[in-house]
C-alpha positions in Angstrom: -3.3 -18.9 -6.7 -1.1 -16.0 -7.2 1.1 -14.6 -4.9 -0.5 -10.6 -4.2 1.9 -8.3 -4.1 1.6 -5.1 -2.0 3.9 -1.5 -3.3 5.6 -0.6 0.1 7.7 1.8 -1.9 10.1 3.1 -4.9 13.6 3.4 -5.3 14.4 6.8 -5.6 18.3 6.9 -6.2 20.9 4.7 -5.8 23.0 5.5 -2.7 26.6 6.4 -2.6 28.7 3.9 -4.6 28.6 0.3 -3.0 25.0 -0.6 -4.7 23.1 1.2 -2.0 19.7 2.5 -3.0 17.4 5.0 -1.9 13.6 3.6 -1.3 10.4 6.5 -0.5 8.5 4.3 1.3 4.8 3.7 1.2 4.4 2.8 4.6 2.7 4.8 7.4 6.0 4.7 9.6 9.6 4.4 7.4 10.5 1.4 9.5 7.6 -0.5 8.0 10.0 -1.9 5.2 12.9 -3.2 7.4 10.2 -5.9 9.2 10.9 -8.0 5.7 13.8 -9.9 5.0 12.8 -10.3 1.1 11.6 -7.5 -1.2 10.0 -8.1 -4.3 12.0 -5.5 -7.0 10.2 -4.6 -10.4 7.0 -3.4 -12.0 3.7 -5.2 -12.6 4.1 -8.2 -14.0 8.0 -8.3 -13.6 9.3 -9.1 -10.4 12.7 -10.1 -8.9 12.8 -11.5 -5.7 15.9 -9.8 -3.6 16.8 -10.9 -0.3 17.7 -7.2 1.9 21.5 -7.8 2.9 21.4 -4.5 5.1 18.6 -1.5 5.6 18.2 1.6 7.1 15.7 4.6 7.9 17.4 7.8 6.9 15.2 10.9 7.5 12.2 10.5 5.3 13.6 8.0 3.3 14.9 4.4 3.7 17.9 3.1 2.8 19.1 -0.4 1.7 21.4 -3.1 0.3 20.1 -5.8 -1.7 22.0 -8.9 -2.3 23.0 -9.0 -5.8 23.4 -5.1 -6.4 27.2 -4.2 -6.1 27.8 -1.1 -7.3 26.3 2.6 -8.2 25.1 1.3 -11.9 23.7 -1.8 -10.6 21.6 0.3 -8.3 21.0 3.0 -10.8 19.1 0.9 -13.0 16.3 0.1 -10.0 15.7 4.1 -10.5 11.8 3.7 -10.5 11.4 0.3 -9.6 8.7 -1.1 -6.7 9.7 -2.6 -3.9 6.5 -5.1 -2.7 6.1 -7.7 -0.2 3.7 -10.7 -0.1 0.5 -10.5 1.5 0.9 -13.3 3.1 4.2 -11.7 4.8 1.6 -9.2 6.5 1.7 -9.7 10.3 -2.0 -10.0 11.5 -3.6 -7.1 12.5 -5.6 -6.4 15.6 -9.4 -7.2 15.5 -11.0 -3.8 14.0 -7.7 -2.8 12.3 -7.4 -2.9 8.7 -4.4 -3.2 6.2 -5.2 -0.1 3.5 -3.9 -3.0 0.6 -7.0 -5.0 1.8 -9.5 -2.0 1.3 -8.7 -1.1 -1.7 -11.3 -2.6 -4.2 -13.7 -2.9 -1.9 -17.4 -2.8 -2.7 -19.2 0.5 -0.4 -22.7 0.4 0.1 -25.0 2.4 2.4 -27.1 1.2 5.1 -29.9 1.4 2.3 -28.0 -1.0 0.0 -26.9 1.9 -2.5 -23.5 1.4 -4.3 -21.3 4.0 -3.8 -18.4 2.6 -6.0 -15.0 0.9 -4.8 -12.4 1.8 -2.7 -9.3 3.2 -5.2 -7.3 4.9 -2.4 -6.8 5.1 1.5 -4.9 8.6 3.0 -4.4 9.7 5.9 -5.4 13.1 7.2 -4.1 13.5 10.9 -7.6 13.2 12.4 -8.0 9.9 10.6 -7.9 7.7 7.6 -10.2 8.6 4.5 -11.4 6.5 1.9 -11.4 7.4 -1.7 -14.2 5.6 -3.2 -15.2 5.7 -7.1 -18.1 5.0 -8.8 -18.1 3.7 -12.3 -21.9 4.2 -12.8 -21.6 8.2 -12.1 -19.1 9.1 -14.5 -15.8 8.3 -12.1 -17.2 10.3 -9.5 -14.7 10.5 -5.9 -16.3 10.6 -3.0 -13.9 10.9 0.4 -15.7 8.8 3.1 -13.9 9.6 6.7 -12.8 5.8 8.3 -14.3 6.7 11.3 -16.8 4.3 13.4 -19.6 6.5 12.8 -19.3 6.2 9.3 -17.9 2.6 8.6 -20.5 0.3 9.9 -18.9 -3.1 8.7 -16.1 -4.4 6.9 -16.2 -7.8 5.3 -13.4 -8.6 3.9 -14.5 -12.2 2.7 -17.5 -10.5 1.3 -15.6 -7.4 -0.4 -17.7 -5.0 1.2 -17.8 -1.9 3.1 -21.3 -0.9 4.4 -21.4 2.5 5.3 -23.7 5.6 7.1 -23.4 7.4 4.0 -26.3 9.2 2.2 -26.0 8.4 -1.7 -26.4 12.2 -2.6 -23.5 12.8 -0.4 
């Protein structure tokens, strides 16, 4: 089986001249990206496993050392990059909590057993998370489905479904 990587952010910049780099992270707090002590560097299909010699949050961003990145051009070059972690890093989450990597791609159907599409996108509002679900069928149609108990009736991860309160003419 493959090892699933998740994008917990992109290098933005390199950082001052001692192979620093500037990361935007993807995560719902900044400090999300120091819990791993590998990051996976690249683009799809081309990673490079870097251990983090030394990171930071600074402001908005984070910033870090990666073993094997020594100066300003070294760091330069990961302009654009990913960073990603393994699944399998993931600390468990709390029963009714869900990881946005393990929604997206998920089946929705209504109480009725109407397909709504699959889950492309997770954002956050304020007032809650909202699901960006597209169906195929309807011409890449969006619909934005609050993640709000209400709403989401089940999540079966093993299943790859999300059943839903959610009329199809929505």
């Amino acid at each position: 089986m493959t090892e699933r990587l998740v994008a917990m952010g992109r290098v933005v910049a390199p950082y001052g001249i001692k192979g620093w780099i500037k990361i935007q992270p993807f995560t719902r707090q900044q400090r999300g990206l120091l819990d791993y002590p590998r990051w996976q560097v690249g683009q799809e299909g081309a990673w490079q496993s870097l251990a983090v010699e030394s990171a930071k949050v600074h402001g908005a961003t984070v910033v870090a050392k990666l073993d094997g990145v020594s100066d300003r051009e070294q760091a330069a070059a990961l302009k654009g990059m990913q960073i990603a972690v393994s699944r399998d890093d993931f600390p468990e989450p709390a029963a009714d909590e869900f990881y946005w990597a393990d929604l997206i791609g998920l089946k929705v159907v209504n109480a009725d057993g109407v397909a709504l599409g699959n889950v492309i996108r997770v954002f956050e509002t304020g007032a809650n998370d909202v699901l960006v679900v597209e169906d195929q069928v309807a011409g890449k149609q969006e619909r934005l489905l609050p993640f709000i108990a209400p709403v989401i009736r089940q999540v079966d991860l093993a299943g790859g479904t999300i059943t839903v309160d959610w009329g199809a003419d929505y």
